[in-house]
DRENTORKOL-3810 file (N, C-alpha, C; in nm, 4 decimals):
REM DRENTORKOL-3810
@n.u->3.2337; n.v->-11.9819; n.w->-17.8870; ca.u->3.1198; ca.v->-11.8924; ca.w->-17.8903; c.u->3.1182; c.v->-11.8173; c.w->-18.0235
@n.u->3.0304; n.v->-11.7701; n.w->-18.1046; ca.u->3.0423; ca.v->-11.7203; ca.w->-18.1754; c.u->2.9996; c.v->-11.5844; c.w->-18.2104
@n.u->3.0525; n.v->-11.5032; n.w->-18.3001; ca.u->2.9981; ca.v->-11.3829; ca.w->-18.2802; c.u->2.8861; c.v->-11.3348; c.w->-18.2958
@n.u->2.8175; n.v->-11.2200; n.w->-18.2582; ca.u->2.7202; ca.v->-11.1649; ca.w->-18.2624; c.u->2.7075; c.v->-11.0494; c.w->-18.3979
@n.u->2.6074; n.v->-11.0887; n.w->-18.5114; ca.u->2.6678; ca.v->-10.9589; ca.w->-18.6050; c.u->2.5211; c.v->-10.8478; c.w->-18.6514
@n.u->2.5382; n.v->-10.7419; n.w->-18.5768; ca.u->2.4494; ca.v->-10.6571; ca.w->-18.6140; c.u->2.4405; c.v->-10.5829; c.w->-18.7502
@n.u->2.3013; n.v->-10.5957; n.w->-18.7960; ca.u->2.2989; ca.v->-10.5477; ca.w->-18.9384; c.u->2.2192; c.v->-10.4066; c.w->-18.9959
@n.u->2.2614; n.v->-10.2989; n.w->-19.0642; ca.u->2.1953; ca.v->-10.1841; ca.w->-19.0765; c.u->2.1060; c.v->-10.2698; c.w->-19.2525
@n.u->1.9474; n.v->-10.2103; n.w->-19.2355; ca.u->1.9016; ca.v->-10.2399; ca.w->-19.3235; c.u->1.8513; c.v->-10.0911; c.w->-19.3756
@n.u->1.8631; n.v->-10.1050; n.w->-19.4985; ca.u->1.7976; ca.v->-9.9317; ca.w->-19.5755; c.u->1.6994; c.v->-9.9623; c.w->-19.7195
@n.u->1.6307; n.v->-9.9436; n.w->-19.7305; ca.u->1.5049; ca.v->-9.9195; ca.w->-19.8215; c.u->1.6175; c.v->-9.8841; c.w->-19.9839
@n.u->1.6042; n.v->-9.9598; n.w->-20.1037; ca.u->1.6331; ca.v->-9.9374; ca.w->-20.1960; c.u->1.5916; c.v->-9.8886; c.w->-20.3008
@n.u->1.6166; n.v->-9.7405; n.w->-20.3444; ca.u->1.5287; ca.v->-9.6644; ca.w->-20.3832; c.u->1.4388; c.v->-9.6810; c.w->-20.5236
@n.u->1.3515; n.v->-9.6725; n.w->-20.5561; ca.u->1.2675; ca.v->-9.7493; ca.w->-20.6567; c.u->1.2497; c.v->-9.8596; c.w->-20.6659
@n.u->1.2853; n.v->-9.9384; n.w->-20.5714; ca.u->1.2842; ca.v->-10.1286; ca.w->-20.5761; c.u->1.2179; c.v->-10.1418; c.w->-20.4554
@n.u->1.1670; n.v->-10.2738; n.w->-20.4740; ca.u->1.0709; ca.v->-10.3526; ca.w->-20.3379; c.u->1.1973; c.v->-10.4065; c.w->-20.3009
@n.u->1.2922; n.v->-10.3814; n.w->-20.2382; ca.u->1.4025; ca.v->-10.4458; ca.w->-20.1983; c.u->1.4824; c.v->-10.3877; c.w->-20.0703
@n.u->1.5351; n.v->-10.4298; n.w->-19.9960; ca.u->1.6304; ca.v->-10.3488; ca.w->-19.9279; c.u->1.7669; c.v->-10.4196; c.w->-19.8837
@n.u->1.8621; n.v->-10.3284; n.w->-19.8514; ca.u->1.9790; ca.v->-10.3324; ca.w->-19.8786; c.u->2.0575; c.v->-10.3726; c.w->-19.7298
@n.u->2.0798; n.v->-10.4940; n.w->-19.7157; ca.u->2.2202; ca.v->-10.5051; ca.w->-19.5916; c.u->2.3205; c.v->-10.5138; c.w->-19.5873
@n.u->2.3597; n.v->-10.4658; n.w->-19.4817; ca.u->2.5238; ca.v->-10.4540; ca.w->-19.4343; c.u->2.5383; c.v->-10.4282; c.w->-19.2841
@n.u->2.6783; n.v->-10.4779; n.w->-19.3116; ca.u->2.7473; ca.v->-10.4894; ca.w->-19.1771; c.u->2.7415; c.v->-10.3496; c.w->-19.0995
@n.u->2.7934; n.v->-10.3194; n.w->-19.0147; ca.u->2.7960; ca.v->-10.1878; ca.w->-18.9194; c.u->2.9523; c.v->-10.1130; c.w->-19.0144
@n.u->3.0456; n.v->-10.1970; n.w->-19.0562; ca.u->3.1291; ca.v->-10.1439; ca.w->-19.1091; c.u->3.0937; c.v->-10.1498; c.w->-19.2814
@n.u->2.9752; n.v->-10.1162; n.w->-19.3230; ca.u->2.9486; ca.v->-10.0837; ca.w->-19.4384; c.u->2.9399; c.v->-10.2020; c.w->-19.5863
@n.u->2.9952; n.v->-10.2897; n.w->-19.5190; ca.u->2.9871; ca.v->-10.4267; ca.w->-19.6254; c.u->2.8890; c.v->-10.4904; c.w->-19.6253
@n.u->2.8217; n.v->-10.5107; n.w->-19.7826; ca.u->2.7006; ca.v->-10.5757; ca.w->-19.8079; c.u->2.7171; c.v->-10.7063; c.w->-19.7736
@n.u->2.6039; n.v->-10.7463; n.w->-19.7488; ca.u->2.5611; ca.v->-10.8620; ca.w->-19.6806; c.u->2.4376; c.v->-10.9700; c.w->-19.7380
@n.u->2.3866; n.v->-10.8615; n.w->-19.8796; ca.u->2.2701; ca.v->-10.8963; ca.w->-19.9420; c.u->2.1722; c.v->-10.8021; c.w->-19.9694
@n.u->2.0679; n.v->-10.8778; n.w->-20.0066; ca.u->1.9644; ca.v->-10.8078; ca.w->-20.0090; c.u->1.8170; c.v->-10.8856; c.w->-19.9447
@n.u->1.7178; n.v->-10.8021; n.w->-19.8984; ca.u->1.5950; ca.v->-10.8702; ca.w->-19.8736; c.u->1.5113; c.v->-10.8042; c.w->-19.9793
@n.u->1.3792; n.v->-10.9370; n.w->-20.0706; ca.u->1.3596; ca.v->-10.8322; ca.w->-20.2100; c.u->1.2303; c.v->-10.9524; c.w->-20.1743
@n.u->1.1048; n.v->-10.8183; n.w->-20.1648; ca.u->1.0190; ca.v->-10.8906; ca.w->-20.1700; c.u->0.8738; c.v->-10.9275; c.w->-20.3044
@n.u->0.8358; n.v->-10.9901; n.w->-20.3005; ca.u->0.7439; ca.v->-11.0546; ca.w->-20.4349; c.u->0.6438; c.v->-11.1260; c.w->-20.3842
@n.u->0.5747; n.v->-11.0312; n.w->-20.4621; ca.u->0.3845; ca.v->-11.0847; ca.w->-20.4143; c.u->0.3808; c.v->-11.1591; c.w->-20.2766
@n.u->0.3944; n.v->-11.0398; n.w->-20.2061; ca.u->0.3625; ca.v->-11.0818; ca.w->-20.0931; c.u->0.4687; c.v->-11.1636; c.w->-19.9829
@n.u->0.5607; n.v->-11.1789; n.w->-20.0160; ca.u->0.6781; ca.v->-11.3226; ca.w->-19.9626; c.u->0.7531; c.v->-11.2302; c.w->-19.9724
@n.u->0.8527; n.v->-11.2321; n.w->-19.8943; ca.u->1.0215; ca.v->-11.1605; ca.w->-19.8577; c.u->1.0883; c.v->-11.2561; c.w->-19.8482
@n.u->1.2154; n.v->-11.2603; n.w->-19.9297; ca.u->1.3229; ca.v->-11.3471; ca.w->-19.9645; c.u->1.4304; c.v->-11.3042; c.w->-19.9025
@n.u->1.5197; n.v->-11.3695; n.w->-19.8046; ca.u->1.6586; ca.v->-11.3148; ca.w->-19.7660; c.u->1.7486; c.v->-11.3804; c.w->-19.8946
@n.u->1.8548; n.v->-11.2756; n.w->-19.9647; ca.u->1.9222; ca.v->-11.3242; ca.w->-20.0374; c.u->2.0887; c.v->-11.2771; c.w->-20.0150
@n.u->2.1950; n.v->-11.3363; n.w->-19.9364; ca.u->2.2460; ca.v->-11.3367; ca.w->-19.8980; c.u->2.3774; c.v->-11.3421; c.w->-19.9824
@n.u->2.4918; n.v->-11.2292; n.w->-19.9758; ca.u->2.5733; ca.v->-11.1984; ca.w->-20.0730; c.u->2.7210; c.v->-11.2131; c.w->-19.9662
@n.u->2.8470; n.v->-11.1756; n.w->-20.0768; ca.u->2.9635; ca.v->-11.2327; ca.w->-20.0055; c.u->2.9623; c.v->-11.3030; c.w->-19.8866
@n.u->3.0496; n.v->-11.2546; n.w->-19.8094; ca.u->3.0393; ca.v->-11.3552; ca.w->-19.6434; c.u->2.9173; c.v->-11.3764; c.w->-19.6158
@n.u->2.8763; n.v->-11.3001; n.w->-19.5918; ca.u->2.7321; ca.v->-11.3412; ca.w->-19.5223; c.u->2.6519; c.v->-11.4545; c.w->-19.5692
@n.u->2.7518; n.v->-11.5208; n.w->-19.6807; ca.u->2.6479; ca.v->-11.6390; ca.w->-19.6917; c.u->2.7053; c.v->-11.7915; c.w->-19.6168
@n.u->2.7922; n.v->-11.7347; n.w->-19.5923; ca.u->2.8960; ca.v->-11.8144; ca.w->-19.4755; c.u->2.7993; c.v->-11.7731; c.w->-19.3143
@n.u->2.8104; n.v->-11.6682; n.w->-19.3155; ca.u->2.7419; ca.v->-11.6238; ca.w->-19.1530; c.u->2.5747; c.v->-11.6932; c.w->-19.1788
@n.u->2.5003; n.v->-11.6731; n.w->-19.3010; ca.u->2.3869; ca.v->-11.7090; ca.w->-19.2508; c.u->2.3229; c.v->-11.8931; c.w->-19.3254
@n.u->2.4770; n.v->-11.9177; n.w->-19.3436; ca.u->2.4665; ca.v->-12.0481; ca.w->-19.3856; c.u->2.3813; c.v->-12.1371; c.w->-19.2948
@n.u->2.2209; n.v->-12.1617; n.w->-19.3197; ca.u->2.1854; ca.v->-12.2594; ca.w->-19.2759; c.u->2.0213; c.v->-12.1636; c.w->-19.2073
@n.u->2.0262; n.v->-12.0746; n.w->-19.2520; ca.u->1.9181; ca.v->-11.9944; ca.w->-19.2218; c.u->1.8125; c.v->-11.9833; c.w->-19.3000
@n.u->1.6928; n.v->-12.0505; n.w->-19.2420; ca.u->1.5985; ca.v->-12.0310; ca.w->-19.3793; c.u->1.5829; c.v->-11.8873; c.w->-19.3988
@n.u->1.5781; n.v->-11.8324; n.w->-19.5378; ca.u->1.5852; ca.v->-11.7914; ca.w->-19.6078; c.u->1.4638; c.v->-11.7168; c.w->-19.7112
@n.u->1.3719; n.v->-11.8083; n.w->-19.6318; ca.u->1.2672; ca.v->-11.7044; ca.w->-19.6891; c.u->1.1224; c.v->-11.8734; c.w->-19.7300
@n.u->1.0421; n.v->-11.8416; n.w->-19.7696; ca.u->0.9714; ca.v->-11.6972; ca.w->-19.7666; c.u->0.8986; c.v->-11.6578; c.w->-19.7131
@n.u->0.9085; n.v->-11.5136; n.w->-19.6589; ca.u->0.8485; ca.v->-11.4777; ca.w->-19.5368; c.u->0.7250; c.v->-11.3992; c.w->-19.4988
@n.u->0.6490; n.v->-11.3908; n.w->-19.4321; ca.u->0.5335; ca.v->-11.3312; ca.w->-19.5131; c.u->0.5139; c.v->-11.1481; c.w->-19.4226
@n.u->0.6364; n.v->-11.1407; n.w->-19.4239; ca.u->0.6387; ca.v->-10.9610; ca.w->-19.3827; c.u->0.7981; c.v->-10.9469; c.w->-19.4366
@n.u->0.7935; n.v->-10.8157; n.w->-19.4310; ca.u->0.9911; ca.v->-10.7582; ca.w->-19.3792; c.u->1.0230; c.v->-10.7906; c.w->-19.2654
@n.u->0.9303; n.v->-10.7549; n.w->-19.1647; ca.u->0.9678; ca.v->-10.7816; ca.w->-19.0025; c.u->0.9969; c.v->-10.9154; c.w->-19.0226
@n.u->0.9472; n.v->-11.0373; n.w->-19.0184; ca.u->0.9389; ca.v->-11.1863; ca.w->-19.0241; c.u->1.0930; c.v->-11.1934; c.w->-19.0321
@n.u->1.1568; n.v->-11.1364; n.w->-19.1756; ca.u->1.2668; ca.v->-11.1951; ca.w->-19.2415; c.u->1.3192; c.v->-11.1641; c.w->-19.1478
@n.u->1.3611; n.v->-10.9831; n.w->-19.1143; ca.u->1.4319; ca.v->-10.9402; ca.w->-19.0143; c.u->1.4653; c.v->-10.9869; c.w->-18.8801
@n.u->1.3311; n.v->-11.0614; n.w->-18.8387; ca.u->1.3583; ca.v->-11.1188; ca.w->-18.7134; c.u->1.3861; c.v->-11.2878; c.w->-18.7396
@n.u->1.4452; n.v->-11.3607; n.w->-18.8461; ca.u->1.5151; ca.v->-11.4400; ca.w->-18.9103; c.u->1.6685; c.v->-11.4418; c.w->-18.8907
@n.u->1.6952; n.v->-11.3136; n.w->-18.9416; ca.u->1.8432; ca.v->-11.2766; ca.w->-18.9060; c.u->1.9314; c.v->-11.2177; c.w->-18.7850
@n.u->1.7639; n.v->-11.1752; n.w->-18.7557; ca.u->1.8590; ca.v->-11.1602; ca.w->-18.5676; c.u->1.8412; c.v->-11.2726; c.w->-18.4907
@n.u->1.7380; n.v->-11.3692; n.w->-18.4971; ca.u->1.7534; ca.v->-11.4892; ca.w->-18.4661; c.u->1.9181; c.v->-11.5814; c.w->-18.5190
@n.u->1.9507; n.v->-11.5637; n.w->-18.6358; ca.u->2.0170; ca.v->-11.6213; ca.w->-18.6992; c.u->2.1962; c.v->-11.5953; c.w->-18.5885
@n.u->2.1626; n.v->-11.4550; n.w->-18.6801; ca.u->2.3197; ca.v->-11.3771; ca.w->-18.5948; c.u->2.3366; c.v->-11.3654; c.w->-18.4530
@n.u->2.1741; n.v->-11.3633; n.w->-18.3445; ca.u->2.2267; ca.v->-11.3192; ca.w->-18.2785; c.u->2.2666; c.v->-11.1426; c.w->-18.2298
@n.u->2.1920; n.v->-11.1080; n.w->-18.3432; ca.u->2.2511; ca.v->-10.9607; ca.w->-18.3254; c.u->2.1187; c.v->-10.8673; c.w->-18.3390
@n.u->2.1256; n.v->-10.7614; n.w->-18.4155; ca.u->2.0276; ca.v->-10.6474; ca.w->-18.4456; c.u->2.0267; c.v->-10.6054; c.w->-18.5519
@n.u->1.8829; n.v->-10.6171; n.w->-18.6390; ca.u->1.8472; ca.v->-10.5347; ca.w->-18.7342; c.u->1.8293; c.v->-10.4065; c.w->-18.6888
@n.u->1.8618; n.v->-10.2901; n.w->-18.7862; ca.u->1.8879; ca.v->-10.1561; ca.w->-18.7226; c.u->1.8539; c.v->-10.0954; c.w->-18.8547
@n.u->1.7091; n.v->-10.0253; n.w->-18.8917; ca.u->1.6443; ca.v->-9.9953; ca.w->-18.9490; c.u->1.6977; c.v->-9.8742; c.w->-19.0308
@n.u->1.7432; n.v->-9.8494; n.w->-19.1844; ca.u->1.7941; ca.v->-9.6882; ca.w->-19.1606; c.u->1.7442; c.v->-9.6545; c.w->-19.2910
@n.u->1.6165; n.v->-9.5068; n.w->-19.2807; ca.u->1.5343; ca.v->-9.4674; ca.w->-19.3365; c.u->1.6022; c.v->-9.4197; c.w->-19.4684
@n.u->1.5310; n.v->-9.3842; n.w->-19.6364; ca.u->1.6072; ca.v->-9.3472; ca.w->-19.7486; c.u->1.6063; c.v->-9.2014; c.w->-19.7227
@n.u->1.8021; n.v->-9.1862; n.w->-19.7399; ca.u->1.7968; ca.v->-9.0547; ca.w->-19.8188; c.u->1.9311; c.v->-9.0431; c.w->-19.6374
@n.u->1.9164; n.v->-9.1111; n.w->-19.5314; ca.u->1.9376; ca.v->-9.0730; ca.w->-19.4260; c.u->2.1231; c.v->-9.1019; c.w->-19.3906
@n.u->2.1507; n.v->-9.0155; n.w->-19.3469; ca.u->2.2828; ca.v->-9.0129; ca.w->-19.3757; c.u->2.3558; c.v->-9.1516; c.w->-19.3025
@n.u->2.5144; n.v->-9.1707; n.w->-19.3304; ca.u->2.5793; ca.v->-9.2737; ca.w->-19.2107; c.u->2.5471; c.v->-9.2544; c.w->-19.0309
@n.u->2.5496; n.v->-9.1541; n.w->-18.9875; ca.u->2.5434; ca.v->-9.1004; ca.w->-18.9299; c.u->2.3692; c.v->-9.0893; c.w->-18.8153
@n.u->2.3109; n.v->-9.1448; n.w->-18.9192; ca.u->2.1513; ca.v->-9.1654; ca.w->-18.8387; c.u->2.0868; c.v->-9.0402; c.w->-18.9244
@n.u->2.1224; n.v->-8.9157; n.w->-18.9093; ca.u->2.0302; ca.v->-8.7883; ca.w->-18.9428; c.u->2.0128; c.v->-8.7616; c.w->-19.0887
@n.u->1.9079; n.v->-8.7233; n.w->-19.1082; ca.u->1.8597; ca.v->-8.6487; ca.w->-19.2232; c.u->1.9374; c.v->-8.5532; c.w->-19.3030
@n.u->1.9544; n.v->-8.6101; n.w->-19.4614; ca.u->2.0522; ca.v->-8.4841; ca.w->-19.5352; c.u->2.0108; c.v->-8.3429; c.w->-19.5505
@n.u->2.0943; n.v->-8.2907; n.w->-19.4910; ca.u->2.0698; ca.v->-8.0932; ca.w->-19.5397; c.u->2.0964; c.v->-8.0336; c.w->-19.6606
@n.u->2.0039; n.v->-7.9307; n.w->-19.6431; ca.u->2.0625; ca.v->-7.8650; ca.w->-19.7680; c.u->2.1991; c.v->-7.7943; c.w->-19.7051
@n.u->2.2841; n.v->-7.7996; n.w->-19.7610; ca.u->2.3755; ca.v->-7.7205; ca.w->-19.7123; c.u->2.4067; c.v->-7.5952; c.w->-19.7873
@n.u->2.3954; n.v->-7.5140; n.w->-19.8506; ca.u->2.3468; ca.v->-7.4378; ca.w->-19.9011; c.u->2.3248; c.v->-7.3521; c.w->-19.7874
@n.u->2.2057; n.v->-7.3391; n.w->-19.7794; ca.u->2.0936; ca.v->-7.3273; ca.w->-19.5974; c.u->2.1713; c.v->-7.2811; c.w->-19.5234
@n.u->2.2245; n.v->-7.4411; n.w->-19.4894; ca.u->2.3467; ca.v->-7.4362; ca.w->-19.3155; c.u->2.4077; c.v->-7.3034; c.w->-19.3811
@n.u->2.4708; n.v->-7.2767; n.w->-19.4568; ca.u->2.5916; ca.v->-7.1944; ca.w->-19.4814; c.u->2.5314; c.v->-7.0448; c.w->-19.4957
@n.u->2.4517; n.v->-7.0402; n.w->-19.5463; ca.u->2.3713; ca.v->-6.8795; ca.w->-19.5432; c.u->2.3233; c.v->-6.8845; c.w->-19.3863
@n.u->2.2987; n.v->-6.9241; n.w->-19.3272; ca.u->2.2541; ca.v->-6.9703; ca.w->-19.2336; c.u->2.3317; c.v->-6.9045; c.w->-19.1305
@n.u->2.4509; n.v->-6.9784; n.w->-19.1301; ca.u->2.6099; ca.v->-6.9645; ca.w->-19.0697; c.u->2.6536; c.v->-6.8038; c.w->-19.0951
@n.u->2.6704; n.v->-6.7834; n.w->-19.2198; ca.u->2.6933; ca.v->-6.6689; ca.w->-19.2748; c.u->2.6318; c.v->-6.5261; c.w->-19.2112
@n.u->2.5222; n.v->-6.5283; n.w->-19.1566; ca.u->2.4249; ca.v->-6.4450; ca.w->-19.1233; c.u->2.4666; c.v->-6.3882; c.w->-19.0135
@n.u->2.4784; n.v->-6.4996; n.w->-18.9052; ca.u->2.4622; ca.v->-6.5005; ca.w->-18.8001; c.u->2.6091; c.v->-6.3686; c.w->-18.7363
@n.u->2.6035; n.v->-6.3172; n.w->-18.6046; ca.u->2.6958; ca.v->-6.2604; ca.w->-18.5571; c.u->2.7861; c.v->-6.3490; c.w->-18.4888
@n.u->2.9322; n.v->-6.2656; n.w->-18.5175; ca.u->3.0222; ca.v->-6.3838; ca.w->-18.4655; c.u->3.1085; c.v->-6.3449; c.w->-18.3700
@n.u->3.0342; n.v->-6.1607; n.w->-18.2949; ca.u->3.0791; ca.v->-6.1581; ca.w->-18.1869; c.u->2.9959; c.v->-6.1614; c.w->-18.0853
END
């Protein structure tokens, strides 16, 4: 049986491109799209895991995406720019800490 490999995808900032990887943080490639067509372009292992996967070209992001969960078996898992490991939105922290600071602490 083989494994199942879920992939976090994130928006690359100033590029028509976006960025994959594994759940444990290792790139996997990139999807980079051009006039219109999305290309899966597939880096270290992952070109072993998606050996035999067409590859493009696709005529959305979704298309490709649902390429590679077809492929793997697994889940594209969408993660917005700027947004931490973690899922949530970066703070100012700054803020938090005046914030913190303010507050009573009995």
């Amino acid at each position: 049986m083989e494994n199942v490999l879920d992939v976090i995808v994130k928006p690359l900032a100033g590029q028509n491109a976006w960025l994959l990887t594994d759940l444990l943080g290792r790139s996997m490639g990139v999807i980079r799209a051009n006039d219109q067509t999305f290309a899966v372009v597939p880096e270290g292992k992952a070109r072993e895991t998606m050996q035999g996967m067409r590859c493009g070209p696709f005529g959305s992001l979704d298309e490709a995406l649902a390429a590679i969960e077809t492929h793997t078996r697994g889940v594209c898992r969408r993660e917005r720019e700027g947004a931490q490991p973690d899922g949530t939105e970066p703070t100012d922290t700054s803020t938090v800490i005046a914030e913190n600071a303010s507050t009573d602490p009995t």
